[in-house]
Every structure is written in C-alpha cells, then in structure tokens.
Biopython code that builds the backbone (N, CA, C, O; Angstrom):
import numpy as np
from Bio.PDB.StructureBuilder import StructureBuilder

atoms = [
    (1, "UNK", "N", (165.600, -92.405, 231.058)),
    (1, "UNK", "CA", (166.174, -92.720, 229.765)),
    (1, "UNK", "C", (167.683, -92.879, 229.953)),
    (1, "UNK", "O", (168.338, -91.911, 230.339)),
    (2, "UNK", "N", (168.333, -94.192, 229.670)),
    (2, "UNK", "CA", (169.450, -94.008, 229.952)),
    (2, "UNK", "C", (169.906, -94.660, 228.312)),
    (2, "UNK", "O", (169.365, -95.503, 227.596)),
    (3, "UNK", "N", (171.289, -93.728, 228.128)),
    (3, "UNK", "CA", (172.213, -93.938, 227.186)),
    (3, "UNK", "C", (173.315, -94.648, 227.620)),
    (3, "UNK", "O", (173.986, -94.265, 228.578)),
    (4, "UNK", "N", (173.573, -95.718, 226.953)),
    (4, "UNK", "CA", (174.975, -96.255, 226.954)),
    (4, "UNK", "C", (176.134, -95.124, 226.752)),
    (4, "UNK", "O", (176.825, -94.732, 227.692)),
    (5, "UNK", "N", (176.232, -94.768, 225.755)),
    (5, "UNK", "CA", (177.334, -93.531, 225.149)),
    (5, "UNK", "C", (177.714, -92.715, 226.207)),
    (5, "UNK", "O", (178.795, -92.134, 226.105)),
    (6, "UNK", "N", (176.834, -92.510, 227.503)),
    (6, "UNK", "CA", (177.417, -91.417, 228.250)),
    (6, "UNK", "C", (177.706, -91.877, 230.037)),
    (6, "UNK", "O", (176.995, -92.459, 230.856)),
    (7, "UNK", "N", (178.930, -91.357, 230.099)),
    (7, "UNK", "CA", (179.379, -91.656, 231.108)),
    (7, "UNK", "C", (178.340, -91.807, 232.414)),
    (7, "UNK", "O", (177.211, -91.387, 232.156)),
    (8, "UNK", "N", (178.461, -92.164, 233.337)),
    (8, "UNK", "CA", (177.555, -92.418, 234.401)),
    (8, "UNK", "C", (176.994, -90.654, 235.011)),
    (8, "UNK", "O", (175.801, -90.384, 235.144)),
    (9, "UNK", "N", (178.199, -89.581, 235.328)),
    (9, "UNK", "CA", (178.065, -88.469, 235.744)),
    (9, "UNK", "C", (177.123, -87.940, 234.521)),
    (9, "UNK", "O", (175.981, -87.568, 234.795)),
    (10, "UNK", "N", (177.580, -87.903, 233.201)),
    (10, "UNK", "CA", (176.593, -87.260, 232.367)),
    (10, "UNK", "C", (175.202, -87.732, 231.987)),
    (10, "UNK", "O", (174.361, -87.037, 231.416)),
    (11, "UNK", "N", (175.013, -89.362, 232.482)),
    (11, "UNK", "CA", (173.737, -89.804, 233.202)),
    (11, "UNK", "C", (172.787, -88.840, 233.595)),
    (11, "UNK", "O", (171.672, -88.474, 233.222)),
    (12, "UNK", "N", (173.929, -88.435, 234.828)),
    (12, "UNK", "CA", (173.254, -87.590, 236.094)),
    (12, "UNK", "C", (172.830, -86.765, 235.639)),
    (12, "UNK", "O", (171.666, -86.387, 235.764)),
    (13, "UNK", "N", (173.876, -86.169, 234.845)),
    (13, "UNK", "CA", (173.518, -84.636, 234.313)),
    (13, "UNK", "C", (172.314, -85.164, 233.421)),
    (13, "UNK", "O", (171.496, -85.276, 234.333)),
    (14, "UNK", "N", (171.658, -85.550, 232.338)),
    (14, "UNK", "CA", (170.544, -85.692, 232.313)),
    (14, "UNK", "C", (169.606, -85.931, 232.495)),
    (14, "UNK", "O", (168.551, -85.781, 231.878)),
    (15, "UNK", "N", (170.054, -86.630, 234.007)),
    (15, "UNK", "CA", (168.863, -87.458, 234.838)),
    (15, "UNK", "C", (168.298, -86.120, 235.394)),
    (15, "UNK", "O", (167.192, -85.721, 235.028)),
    (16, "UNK", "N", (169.112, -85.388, 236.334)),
    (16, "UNK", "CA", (168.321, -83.842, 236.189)),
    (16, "UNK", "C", (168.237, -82.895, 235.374)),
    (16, "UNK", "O", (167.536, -82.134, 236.042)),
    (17, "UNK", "N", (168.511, -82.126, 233.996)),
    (17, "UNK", "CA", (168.029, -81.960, 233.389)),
    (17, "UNK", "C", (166.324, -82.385, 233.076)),
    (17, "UNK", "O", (165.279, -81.740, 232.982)),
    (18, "UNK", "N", (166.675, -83.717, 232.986)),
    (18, "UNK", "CA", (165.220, -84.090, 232.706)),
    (18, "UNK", "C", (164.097, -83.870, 234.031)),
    (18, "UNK", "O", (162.887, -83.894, 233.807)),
    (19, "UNK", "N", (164.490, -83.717, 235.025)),
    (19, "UNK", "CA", (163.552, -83.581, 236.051)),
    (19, "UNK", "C", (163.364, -81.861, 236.304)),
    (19, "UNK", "O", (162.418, -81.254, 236.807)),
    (20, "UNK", "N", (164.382, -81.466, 235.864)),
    (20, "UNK", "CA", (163.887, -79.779, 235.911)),
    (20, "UNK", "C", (162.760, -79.571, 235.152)),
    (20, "UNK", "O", (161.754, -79.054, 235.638)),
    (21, "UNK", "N", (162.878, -80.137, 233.322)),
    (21, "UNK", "CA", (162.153, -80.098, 232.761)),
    (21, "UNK", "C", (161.092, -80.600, 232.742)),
    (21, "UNK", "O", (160.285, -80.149, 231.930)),
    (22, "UNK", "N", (160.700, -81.676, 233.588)),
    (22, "UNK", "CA", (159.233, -82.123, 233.812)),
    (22, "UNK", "C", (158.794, -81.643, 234.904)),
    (22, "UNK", "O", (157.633, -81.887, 235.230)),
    (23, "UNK", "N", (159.681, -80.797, 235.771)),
    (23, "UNK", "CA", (159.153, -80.051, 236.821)),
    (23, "UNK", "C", (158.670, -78.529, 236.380)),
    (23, "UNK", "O", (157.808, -78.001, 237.082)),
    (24, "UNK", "N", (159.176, -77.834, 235.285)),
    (24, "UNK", "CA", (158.929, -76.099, 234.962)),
    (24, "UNK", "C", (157.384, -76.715, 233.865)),
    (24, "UNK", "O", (156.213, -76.346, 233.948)),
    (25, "UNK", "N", (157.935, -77.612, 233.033)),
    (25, "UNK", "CA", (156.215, -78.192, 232.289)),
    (25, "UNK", "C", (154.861, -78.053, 233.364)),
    (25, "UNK", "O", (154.041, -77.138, 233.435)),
    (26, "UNK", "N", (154.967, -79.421, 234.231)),
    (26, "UNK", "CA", (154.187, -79.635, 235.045)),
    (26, "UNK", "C", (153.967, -78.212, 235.841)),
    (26, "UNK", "O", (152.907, -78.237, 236.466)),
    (27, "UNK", "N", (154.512, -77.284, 235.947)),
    (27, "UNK", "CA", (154.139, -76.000, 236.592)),
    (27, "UNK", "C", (153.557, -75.291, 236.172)),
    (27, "UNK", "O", (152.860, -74.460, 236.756)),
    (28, "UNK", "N", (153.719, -75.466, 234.912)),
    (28, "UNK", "CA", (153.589, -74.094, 233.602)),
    (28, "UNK", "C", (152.000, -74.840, 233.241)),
    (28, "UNK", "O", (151.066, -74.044, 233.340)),
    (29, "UNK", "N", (151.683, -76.045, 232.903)),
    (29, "UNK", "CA", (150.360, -76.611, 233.062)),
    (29, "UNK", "C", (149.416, -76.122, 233.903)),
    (29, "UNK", "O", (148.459, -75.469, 233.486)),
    (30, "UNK", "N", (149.651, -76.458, 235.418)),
    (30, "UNK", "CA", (149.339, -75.867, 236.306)),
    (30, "UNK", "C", (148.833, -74.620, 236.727)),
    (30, "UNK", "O", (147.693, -74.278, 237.041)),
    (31, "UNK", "N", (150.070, -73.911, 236.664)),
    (31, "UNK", "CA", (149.378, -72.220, 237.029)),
    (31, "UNK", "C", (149.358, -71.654, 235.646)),
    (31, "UNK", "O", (149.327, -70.425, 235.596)),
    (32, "UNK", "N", (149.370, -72.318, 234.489)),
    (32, "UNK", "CA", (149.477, -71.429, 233.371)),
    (32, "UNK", "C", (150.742, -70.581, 233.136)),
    (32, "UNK", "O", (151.722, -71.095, 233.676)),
    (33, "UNK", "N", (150.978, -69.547, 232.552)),
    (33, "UNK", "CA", (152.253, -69.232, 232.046)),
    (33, "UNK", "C", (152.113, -68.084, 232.735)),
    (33, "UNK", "O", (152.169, -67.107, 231.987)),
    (34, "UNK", "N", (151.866, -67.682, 234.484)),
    (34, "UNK", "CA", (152.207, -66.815, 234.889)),
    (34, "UNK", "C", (153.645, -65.941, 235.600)),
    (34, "UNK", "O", (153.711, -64.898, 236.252)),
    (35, "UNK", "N", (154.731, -66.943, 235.110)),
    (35, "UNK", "CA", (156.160, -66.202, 235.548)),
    (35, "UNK", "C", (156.798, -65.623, 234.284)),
    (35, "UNK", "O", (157.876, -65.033, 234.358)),
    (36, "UNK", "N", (156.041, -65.806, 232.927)),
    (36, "UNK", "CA", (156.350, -64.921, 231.814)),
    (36, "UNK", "C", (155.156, -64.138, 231.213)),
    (36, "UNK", "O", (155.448, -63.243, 230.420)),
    (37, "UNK", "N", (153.708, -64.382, 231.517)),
    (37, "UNK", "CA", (153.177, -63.341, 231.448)),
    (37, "UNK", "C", (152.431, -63.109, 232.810)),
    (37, "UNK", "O", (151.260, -63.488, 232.802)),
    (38, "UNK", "N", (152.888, -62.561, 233.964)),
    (38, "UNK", "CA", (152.489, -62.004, 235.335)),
    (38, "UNK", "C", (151.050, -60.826, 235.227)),
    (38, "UNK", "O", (151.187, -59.681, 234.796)),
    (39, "UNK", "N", (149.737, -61.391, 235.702)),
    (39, "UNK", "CA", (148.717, -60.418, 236.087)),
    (39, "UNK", "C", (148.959, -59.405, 236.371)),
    (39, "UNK", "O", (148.046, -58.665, 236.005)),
    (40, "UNK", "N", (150.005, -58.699, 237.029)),
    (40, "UNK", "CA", (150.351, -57.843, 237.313)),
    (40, "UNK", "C", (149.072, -56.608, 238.161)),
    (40, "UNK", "O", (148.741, -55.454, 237.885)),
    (41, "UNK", "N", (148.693, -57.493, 239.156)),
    (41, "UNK", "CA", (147.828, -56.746, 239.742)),
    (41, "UNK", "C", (148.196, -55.989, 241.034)),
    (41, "UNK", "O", (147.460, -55.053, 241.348)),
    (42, "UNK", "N", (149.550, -56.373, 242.039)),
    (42, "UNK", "CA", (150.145, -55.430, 242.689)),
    (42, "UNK", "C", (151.486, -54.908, 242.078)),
    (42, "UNK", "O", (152.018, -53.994, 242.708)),
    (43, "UNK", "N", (152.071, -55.317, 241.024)),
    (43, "UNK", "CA", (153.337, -55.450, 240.824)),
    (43, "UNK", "C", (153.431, -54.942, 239.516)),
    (43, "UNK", "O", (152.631, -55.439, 238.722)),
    (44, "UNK", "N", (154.136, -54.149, 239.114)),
    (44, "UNK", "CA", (153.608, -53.095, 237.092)),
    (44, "UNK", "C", (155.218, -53.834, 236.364)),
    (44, "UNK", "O", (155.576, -53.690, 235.195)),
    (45, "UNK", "N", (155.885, -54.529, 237.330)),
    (45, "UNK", "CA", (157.319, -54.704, 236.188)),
    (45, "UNK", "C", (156.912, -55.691, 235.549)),
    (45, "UNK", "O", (155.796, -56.143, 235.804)),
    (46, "UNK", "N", (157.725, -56.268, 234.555)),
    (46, "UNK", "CA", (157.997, -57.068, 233.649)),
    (46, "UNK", "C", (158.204, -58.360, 234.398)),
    (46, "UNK", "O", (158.445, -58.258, 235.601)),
    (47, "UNK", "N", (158.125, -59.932, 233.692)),
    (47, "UNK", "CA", (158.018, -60.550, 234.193)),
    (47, "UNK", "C", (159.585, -60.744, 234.367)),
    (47, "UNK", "O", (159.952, -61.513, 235.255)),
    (48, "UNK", "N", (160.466, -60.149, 233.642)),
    (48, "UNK", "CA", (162.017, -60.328, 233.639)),
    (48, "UNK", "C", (162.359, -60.303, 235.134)),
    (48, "UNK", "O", (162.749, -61.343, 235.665)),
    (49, "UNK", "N", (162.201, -58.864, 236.032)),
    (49, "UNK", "CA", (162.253, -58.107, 237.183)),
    (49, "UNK", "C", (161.212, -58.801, 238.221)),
    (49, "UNK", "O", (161.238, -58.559, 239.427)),
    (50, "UNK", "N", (160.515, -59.477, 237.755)),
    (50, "UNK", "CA", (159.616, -60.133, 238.785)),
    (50, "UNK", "C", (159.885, -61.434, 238.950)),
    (50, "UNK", "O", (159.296, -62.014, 239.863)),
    (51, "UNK", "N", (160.987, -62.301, 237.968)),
    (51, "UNK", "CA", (161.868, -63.424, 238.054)),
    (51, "UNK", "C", (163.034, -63.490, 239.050)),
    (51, "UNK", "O", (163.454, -64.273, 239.903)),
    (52, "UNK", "N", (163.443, -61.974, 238.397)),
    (52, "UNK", "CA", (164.624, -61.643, 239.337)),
    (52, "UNK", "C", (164.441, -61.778, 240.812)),
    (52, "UNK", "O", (165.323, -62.294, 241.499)),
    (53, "UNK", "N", (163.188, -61.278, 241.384)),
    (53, "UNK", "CA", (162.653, -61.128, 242.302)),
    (53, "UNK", "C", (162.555, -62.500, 242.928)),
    (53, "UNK", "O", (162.755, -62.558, 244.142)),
    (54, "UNK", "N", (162.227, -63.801, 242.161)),
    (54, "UNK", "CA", (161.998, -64.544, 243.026)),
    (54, "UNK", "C", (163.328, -65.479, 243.042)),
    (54, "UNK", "O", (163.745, -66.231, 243.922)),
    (55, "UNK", "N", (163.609, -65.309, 242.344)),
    (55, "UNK", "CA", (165.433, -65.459, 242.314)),
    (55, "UNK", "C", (165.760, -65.415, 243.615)),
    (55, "UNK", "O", (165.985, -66.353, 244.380)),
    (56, "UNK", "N", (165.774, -63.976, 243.860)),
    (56, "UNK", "CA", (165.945, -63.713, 245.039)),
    (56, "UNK", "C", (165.986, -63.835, 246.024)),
    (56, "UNK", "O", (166.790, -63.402, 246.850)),
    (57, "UNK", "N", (164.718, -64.738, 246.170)),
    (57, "UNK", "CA", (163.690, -64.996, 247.582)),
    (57, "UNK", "C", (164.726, -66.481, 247.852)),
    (57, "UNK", "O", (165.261, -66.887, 248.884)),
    (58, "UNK", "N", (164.720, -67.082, 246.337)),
    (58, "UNK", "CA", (164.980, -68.561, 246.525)),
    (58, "UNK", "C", (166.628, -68.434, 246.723)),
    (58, "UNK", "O", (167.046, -69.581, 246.878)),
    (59, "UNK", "N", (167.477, -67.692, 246.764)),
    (59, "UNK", "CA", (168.576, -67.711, 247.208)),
    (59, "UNK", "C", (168.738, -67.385, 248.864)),
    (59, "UNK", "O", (169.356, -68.030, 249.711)),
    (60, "UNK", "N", (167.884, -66.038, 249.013)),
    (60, "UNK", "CA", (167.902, -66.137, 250.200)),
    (60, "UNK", "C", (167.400, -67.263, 251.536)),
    (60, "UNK", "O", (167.714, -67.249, 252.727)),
    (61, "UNK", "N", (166.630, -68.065, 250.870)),
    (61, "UNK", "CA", (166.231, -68.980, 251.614)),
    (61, "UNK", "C", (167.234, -70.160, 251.301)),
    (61, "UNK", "O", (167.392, -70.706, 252.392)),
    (62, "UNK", "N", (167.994, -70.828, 250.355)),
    (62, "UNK", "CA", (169.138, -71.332, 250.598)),
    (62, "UNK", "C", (169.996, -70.643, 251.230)),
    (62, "UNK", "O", (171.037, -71.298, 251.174)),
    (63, "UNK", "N", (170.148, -69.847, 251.714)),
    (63, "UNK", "CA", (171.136, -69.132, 252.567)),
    (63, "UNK", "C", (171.054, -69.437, 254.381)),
    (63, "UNK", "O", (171.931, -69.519, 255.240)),
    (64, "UNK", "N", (169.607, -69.542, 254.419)),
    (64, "UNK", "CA", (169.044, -69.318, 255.426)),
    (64, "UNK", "C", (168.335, -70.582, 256.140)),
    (64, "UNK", "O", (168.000, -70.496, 257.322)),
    (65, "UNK", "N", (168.106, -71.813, 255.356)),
    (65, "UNK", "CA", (167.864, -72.673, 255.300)),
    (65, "UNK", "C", (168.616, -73.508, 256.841)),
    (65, "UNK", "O", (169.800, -73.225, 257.023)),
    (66, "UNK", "N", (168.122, -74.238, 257.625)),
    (66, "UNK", "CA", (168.536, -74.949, 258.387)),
    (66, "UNK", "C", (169.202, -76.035, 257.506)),
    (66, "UNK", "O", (168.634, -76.586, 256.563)),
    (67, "UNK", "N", (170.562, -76.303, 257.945)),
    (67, "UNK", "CA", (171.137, -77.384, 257.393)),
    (67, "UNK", "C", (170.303, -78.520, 257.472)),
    (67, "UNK", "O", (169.658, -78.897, 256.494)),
    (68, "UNK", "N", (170.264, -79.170, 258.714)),
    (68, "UNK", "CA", (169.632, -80.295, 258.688)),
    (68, "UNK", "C", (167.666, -80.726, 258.360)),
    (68, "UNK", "O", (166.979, -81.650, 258.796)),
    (69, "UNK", "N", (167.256, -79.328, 257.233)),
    (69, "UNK", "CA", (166.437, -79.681, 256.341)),
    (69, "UNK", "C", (166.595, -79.533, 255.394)),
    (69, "UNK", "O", (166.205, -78.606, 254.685)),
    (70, "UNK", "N", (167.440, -80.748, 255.051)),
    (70, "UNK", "CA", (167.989, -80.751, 253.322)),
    (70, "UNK", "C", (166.962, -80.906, 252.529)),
    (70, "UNK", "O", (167.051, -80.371, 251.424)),
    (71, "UNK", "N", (165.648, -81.710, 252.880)),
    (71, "UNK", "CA", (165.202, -81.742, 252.075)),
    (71, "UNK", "C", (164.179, -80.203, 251.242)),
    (71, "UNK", "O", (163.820, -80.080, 250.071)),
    (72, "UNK", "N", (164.010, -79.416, 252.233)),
    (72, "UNK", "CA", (163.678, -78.049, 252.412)),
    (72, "UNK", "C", (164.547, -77.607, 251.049)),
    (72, "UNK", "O", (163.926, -77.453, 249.997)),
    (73, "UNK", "N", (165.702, -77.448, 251.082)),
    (73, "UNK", "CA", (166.970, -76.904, 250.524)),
    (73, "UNK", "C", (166.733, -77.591, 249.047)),
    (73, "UNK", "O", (166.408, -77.059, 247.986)),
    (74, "UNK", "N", (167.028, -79.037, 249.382)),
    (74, "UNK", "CA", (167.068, -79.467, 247.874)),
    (74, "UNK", "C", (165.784, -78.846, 246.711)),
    (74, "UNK", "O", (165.981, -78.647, 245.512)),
    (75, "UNK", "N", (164.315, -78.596, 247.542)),
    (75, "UNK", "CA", (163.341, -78.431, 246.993)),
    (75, "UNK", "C", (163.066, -76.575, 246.297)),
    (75, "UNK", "O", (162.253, -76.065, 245.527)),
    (76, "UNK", "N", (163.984, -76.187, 246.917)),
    (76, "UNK", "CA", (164.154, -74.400, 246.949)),
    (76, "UNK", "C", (165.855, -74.405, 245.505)),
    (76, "UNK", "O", (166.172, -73.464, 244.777)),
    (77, "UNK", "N", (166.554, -75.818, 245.598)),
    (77, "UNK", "CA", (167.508, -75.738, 244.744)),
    (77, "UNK", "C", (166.782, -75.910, 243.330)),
    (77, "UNK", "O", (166.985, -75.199, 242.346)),
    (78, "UNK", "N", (166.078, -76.769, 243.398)),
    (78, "UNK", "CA", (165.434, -77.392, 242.248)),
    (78, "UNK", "C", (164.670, -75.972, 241.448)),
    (78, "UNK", "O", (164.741, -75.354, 240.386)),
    (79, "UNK", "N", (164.010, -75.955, 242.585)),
    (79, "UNK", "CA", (163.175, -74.282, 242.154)),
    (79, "UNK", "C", (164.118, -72.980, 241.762)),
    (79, "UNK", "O", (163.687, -72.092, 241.026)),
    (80, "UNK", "N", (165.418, -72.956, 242.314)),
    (80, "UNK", "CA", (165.918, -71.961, 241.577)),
    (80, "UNK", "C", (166.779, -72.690, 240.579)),
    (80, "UNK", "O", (167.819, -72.033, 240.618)),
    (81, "UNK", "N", (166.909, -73.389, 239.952)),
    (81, "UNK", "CA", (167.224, -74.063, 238.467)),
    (81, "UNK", "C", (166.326, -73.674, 237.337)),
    (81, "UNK", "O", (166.658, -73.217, 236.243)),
    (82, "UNK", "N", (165.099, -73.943, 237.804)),
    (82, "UNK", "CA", (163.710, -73.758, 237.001)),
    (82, "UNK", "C", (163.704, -72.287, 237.051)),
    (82, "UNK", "O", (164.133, -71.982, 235.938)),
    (83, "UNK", "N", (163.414, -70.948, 237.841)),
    (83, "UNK", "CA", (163.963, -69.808, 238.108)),
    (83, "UNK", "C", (164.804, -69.228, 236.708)),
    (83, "UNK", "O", (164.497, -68.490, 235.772)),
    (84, "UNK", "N", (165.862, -69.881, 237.054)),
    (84, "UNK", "CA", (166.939, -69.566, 236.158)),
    (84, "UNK", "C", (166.591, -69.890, 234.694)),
    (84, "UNK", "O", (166.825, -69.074, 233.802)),
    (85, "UNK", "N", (166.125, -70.883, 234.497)),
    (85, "UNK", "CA", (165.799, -71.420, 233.239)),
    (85, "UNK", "C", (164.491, -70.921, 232.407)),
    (85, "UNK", "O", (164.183, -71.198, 231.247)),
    (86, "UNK", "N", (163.784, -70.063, 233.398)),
    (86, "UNK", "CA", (162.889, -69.191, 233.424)),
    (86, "UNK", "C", (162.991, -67.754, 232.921)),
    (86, "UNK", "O", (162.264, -67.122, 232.154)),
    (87, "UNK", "N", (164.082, -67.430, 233.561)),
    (87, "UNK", "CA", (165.021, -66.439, 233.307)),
    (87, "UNK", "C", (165.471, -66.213, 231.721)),
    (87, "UNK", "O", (165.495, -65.210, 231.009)),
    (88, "UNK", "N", (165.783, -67.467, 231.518)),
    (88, "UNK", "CA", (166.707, -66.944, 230.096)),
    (88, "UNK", "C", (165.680, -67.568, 229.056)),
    (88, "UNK", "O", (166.151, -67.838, 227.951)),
    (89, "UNK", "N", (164.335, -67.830, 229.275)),
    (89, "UNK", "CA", (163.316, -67.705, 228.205)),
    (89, "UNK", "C", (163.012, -66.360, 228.613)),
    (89, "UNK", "O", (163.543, -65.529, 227.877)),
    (90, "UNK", "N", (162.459, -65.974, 229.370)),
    (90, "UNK", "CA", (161.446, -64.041, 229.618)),
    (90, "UNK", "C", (162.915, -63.457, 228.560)),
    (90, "UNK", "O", (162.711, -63.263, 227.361)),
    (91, "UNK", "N", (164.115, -63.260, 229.068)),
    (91, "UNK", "CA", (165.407, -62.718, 228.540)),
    (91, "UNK", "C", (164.908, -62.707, 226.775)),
    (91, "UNK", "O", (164.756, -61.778, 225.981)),
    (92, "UNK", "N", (164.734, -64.414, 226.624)),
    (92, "UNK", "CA", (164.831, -64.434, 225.087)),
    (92, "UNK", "C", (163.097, -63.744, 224.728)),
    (92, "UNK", "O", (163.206, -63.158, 223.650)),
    (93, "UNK", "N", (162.065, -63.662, 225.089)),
    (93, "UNK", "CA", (160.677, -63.215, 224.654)),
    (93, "UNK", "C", (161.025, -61.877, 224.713)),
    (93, "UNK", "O", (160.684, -61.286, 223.689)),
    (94, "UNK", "N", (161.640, -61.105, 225.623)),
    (94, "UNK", "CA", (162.135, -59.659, 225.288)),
    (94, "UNK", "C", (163.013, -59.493, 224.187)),
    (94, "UNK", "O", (162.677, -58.593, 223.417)),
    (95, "UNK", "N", (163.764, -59.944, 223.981)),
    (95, "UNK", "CA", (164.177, -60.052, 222.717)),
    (95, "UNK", "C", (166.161, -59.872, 223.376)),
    (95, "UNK", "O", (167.126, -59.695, 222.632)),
    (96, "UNK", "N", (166.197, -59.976, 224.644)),
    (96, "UNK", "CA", (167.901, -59.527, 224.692)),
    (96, "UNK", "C", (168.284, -61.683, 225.184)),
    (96, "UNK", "O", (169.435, -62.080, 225.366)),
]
sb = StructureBuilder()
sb.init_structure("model")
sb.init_model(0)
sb.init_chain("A")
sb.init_seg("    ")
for serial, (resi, resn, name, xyz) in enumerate(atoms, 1):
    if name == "N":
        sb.init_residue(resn, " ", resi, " ")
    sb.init_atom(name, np.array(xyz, "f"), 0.0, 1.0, " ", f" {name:<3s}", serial, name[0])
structure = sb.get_structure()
C-alpha cells in the first residue's frame, strides 16, 4: 500500500510495520494464541515472563549470530519486533 503523502523512509516505515503485522497474524492463526495464553505444561509463569524469556533467546542469538548469515539475523530481528509487540499486548491483558 503505498501513500503519496508520505515520504519514501515513512514508506518504509510502513512497509514494515505492515509485514510485522502480517507476520504476528499469520502466527497467531497458526499456533493459536499460545504466547499470551501459554499451556503451561513445564513452565507455571505468566505469559508476560515467558515473553520475556524468549526475548531473550532472540537477543541472544542476534548477538551471537555469524555476521555473514544475515539472513539468519534479519529473520531472528523480525521475530524480536513481533516479541516485543507481543509484549506490550500480554502487558496490556494484565492490565499494567
């Protein structure tokens, strides 16, 4: 979807936006809504603390990431966007 009204960079910026968001949909279809309500069959926290958790994982593996598999990287960036955006819905269903 492109708008005239917005500069080429803020393009961008909605060109991903929009791909986060058809990427956390298409997930949430998929496995169902298990990163805000978690089975919790080895794990008793909240799905808040179990976000955090994979937060986690996905930073450390951009950290750790061989440079020259960007595409590795880009796919672990994308995922902690969605993560994050994940984050501050569980945040808002708890109510803080």
């Amino acid at each position: 979807m492109c708008d005239d009204t917005l500069t080429e960079a803020q393009q961008m910026i909605a060109d991903e936006c929009d791909s986060v968001k058809a990427l956390l949909i298409a997930k949430n279809r998929e496995y169902g809504n298990s990163a805000l309500e978690p089975i919790r069959i080895f794990s008793k926290v909240g799905s808040v603390e179990q976000i955090k958790v994979r937060l986690d994982d996905k930073l450390k593996r951009i950290s750790t990431t061989d440079p020259a598999k960007a595409e590795i990287k880009e796919d672990t960036v994308q995922d902690l966007i969605g993560y994050l955006i994940l984050y501050r819905v569980a945040l808002r269903q708890a109510g803080g």
